[in-house]
C-alpha positions in Angstrom: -49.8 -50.6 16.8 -45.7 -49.2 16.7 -44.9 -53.4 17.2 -47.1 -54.4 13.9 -46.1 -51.6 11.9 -42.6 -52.1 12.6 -43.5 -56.0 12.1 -45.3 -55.6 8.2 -42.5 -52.7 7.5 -39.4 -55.8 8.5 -41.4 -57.9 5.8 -41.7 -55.5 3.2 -37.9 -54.7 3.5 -37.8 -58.8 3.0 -40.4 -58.9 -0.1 -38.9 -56.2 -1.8 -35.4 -57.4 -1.7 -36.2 -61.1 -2.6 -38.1 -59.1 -5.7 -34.8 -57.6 -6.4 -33.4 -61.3 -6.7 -31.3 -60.9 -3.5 -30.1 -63.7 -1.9 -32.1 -64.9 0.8 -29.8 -66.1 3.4 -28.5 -62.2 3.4 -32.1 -61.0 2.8 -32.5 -62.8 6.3 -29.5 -61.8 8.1 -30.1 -57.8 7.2 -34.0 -58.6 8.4 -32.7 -60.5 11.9 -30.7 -57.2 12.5 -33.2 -54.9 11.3 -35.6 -57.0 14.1 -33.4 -56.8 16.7 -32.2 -53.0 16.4 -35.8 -52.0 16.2 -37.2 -54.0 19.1 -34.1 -53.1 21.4 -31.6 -55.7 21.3 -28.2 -54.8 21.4 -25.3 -55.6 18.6 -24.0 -57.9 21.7 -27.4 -59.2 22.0 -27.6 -59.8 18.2 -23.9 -61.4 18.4 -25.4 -63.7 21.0 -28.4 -64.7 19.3 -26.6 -65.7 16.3 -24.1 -68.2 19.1 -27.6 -69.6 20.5 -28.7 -70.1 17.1 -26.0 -72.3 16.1 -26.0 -74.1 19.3 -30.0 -74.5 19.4 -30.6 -78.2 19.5 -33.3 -77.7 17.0 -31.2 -76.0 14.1 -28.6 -79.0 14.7 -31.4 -81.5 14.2 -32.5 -79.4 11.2 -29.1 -79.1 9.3 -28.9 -83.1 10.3 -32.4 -83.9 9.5 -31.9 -82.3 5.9 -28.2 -83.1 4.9 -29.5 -86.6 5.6 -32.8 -86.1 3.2 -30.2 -84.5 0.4 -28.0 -87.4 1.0 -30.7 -89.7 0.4 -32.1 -88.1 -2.6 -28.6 -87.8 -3.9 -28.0 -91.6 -3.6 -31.3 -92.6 -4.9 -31.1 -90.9 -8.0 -27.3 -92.5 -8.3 -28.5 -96.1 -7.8 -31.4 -95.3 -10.4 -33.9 -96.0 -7.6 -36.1 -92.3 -8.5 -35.7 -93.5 -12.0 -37.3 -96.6 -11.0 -39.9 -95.0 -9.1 -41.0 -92.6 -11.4 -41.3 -94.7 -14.3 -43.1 -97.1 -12.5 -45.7 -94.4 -11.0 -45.8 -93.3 -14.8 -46.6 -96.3 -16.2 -49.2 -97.4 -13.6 -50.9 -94.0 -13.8 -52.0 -93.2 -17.2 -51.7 -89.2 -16.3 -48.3 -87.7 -15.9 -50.3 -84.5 -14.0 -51.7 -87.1 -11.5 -48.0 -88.8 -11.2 -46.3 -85.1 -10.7 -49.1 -85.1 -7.5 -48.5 -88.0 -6.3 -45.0 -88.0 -5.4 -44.5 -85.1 -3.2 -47.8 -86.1 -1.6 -46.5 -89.2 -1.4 -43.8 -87.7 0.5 -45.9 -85.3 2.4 -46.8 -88.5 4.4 -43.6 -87.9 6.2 -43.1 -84.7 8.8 -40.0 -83.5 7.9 -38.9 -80.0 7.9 -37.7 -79.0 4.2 -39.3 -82.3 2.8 -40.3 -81.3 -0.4 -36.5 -81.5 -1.4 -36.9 -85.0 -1.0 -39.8 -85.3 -4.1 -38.0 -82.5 -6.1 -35.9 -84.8 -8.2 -38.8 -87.1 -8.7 -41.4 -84.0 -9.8 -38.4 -82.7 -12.2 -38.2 -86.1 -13.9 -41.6 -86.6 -14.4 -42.0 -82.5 -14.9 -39.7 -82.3 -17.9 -41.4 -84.9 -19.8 -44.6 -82.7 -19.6 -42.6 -79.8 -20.6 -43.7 -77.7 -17.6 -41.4 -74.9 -16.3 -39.4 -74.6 -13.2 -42.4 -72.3 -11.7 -45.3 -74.8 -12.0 -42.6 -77.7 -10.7 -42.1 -75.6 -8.2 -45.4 -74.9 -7.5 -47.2 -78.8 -7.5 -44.3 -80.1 -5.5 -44.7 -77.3 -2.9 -48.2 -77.5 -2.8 -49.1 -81.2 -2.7 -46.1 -81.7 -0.3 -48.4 -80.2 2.2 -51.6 -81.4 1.6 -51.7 -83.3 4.6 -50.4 -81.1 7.3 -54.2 -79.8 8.2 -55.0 -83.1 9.5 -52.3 -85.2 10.3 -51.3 -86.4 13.7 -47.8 -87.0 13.2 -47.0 -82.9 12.3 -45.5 -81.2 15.1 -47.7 -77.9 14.6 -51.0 -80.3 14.8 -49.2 -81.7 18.1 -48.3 -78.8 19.5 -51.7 -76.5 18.8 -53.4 -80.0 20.5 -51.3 -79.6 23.4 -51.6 -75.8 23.9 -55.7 -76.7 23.6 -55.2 -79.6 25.7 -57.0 -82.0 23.3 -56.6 -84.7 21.3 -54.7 -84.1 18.1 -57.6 -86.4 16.8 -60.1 -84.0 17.5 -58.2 -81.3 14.7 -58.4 -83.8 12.5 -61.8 -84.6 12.5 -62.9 -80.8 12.6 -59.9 -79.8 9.8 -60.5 -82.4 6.8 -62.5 -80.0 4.9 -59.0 -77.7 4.9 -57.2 -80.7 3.2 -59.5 -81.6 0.7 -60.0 -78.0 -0.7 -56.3 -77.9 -0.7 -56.2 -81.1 -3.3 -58.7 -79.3 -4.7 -57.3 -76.3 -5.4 -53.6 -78.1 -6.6 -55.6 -79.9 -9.4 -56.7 -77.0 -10.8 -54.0 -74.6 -10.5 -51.3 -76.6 -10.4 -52.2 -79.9 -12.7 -55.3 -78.9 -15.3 -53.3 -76.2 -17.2 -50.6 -78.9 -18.0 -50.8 -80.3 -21.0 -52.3 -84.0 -21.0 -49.8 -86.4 -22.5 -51.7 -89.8 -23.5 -49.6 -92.8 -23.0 -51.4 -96.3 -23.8 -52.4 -98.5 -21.0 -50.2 -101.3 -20.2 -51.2 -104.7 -20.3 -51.1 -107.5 -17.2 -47.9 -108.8 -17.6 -46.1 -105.2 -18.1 -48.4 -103.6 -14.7 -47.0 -106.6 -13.0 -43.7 -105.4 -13.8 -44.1 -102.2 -12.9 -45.6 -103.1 -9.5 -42.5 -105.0 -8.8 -40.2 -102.0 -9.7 -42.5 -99.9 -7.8 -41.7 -102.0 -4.8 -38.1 -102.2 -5.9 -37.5 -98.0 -6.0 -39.8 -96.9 -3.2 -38.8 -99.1 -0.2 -36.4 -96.7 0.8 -38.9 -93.9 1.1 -41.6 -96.0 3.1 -38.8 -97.8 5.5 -38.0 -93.9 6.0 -42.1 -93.6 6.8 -42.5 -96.6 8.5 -39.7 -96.0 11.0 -40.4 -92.6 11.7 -44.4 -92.4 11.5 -45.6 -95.9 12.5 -42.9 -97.2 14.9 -41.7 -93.6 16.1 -38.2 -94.2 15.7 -36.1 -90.8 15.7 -36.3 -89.2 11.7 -32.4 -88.9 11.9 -32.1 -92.5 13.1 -34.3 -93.4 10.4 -32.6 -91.5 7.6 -29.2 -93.1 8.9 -30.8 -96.4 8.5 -31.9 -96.3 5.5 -28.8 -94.8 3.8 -27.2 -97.2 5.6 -29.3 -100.1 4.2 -29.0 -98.5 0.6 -25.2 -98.3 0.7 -25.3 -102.0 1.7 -27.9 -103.5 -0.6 -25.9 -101.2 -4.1 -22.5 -102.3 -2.7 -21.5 -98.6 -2.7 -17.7 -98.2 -1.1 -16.6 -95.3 0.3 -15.1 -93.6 -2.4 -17.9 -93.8 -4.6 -20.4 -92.6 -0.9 -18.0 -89.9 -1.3 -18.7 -88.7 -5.0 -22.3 -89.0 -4.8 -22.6 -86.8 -2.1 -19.8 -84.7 -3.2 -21.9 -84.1 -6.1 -25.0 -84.6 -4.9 -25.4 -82.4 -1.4 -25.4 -78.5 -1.7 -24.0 -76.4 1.2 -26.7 -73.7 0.3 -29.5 -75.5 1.8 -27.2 -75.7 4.7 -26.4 -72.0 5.0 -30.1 -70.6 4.5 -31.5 -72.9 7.5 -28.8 -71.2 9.6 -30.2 -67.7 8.2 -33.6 -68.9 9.0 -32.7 -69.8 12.6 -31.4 -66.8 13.6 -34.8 -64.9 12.3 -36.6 -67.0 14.5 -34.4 -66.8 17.2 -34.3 -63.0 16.9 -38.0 -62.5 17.0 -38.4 -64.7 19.7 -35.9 -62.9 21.9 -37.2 -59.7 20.8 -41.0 -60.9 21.6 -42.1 -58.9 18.7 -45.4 -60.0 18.3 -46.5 -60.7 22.3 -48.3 -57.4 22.5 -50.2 -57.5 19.2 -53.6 -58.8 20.3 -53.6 -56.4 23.1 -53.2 -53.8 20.7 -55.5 -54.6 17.8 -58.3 -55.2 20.3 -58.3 -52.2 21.9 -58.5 -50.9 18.6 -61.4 -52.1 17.4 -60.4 -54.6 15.3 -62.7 -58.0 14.9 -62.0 -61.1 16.3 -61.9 -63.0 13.2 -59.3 -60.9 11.7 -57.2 -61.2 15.2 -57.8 -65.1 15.2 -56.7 -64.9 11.5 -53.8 -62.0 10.9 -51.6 -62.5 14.0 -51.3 -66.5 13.7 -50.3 -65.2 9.6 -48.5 -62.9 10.4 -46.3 -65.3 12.6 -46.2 -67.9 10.0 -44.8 -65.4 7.3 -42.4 -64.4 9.7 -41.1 -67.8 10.6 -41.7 -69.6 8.1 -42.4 -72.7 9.8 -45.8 -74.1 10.9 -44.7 -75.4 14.5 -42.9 -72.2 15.2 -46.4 -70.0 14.2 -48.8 -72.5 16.0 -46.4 -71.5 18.9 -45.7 -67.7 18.5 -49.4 -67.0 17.8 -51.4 -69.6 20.0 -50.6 -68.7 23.3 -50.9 -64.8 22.3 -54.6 -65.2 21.1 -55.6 -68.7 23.5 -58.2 -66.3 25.5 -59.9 -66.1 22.3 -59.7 -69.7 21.5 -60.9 -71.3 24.2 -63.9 -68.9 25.7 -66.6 -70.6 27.5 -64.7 -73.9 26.2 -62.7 -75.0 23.1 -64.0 -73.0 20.1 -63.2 -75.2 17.3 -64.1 -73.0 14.4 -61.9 -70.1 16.5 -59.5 -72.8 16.1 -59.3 -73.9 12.6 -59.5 -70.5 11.5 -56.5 -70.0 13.6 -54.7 -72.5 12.5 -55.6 -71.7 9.0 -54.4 -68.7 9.1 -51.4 -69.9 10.5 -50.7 -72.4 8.0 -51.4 -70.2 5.3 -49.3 -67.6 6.5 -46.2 -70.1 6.6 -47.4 -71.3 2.8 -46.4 -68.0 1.9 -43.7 -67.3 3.4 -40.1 -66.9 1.5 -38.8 -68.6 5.0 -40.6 -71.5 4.8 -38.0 -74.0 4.1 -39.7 -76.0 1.8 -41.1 -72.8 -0.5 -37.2 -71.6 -0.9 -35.3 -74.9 -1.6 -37.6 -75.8 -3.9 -37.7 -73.0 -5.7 -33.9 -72.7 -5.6 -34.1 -76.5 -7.0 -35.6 -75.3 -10.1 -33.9 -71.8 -10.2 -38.0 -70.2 -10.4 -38.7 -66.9 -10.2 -40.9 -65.8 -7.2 -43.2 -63.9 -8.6 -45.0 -66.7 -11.0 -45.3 -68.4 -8.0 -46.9 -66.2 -5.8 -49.5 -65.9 -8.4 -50.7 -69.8 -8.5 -50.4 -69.6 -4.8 -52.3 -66.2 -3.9 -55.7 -67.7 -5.1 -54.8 -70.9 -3.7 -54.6 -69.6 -0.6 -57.5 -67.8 -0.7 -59.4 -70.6 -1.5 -58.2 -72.4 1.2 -58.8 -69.2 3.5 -62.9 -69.2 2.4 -62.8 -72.9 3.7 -61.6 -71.5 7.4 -63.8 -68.6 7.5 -66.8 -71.4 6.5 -65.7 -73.9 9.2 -65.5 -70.7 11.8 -69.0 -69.4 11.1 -70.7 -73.0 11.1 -69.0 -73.4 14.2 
């Protein structure tokens, strides 16, 4: 019980200071010591994880994978294509709530870490002619970005918990759908029903045909991105490079002006705050500061629910990512997972709480460029996500007890 309290007492220290309006890449880097010095590791051992961090093969493909989906967004909105695209969702959807959904769901078709970047500019365009607030943009883009990580094959956590399991990723989906659709649920009416409705007039034949056609025109980008990556499993950097490519082609856009989009366009913060997140990771992992929790909380009584539940949480709040908690948590509580066989409902209310857990989280990548987008403030946040999640959370504990 030392390891969890030590554990919850790391992410207070983080709570509390991101309540303070610290910055979280230093919030992080205090935490990653604070982890380390408290689990054993040595300031040598700290100087090391912070080398393999930046030399991890997976935070290189991160800082690629979303420089690229800046760089991209950044030369989208310069060749008017995200103008095109949300006028022409706004026109052909006669609610701007349903078109502020859309989009990052939209994107949310896509695995890619820090996505919800990608639909930011689109959500703030369509956003500020609502008059909604940096909290609630924050909020729909976040939430309907991930609508579709319950059930999708092509997420890495859905991959990886089907490997661990040794089943088909199919069989998640089937037993996880209800998950996703209280999760659309749940967005429409905390996140789109207290919006003000804005009528616009239906458009006739000729203009929707139009607006089809710019559709088409703005959003091939973003489905060559899909189609590559998703249908014909092309590497997601390839793919990004391919379609910038194809963009800076098809605009005529010479080097000069490449350079002043990005220039302008690309933030180094995003940059600096994966790095932070990394090293967390990397420091908990080295540390194994959650391997002797189930051990621990069973042997003191506690319920296997809550153990299926709280440690796969706990793991996603303090990583931040959904892979990384499927695969700190899984292995930890797999006897309870898979006794006499694969206990499904053990498992989705795993992998709920997992989820859920990274939802939360100010280290999810998603949660904090987002709301560093829109310069929000945390705490408004946390209160249209707290009974979102547990909404979602009643769903689990349902599919657990049916099963």
């Amino acid at each position: 019980m030392l390891d969890l309290a030590r554990l919850l007492a790391v992410l207070a220290g983080i709570l509390l200071l991101l309540w303070r309006r610290w910055n979280l890449g230093t919030v992080l880097l205090l935490a990653s010591a604070a982890i380390g010095l408290l689990f054993g590791l040595t300031p040598a051992g700290l100087l090391q994880a912070g080398l393999d961090t930046i030399r991890d093969p997976i935070t290189l493909r991160l800082l690629a994978a979303v420089t690229l989906i800046l760089s991209l967004g950044a030369i989208l909105k310069a060749t008017a294509k995200l103008d095109g695209l949300v006028r022409s969702l706004e026109r052909l959807l006669p609610d701007g709530r349903v078109t502020m959904a859309v989009i990052p769901a939209l994107i949310g078709l896509l695995p890619m870490v820090g996505g919800a970047i990608f639909s930011a500019p689109m959500v703030e365009e369509v956003g500020n002619r609502l008059q909604v607030d940096g909290e609630r943009k924050t909020f729909v883009n976040y939430w309907f970005r991930h609508v579709w990580e319950w059930i999708l094959p092509t997420y890495p956590s859905l991959i990886l918990a089907a490997a661990l399991l040794d089943i088909a990723p199919r069989a998640l989906t089937l037993s996880q759908w209800p998950l996703t659709a209280m999760a659309i649920i749940v967005g429409i009416l905390v996140g789109l029903l207290p919006i003000r409705r804005v009528a616009r007039p239906r458009a006739n034949p000729r203009e929707r045909n139009g607006n089809l056609r710019l559709l088409v025109v703005s959003i091939w980008p973003i489905v060559l991105v899909i189609i590559l990556s998703v249908a014909l499993h092309v590497d997601l950097i390839l793919s990004l490079l391919a379609t910038i490519g194809l963009l800076v082609l098809a605009h005529r856009l010479g080097p000069a002006r490449v350079w002043q989009v990005l220039r302008h366009g690309v933030s180094l913060r995003p940059v600096l705050l994966i790095i932070a997140v990394m090293l967390f990771r990397q420091v908990l992992g080295s540390t194994g500061a959650v391997s002797s929790l189930p051990t621990a909380l069973t042997a003191a009584g506690v319920p296997t629910p809550l153990i299926l539940f709280f440690i796969p949480m706990l793991a996603g709040l303090l990583t931040g990512l959904a892979a990384g908690a499927i695969g700190v948590s899984f292995p930890v509580i797999m006897p309870l997972l898979v006794a006499g066989g694969v206990n499904m409902g053990a498992v989705a209310l795993a992998y709920t709480g997992a989820f859920l857990g990274v939802l939360l989280s100010p280290l999810h990548l998603c949660f904090s460029l987002t709301r560093d987008y829109y310069q929000a403030e945390w705490g408004p946040n946390y209160r249209m996500l707290l009974p979102s999640i547990l909404a979602v959370a009643a769903v689990g504990v349902v599919l657990y007890a049916l099963w």
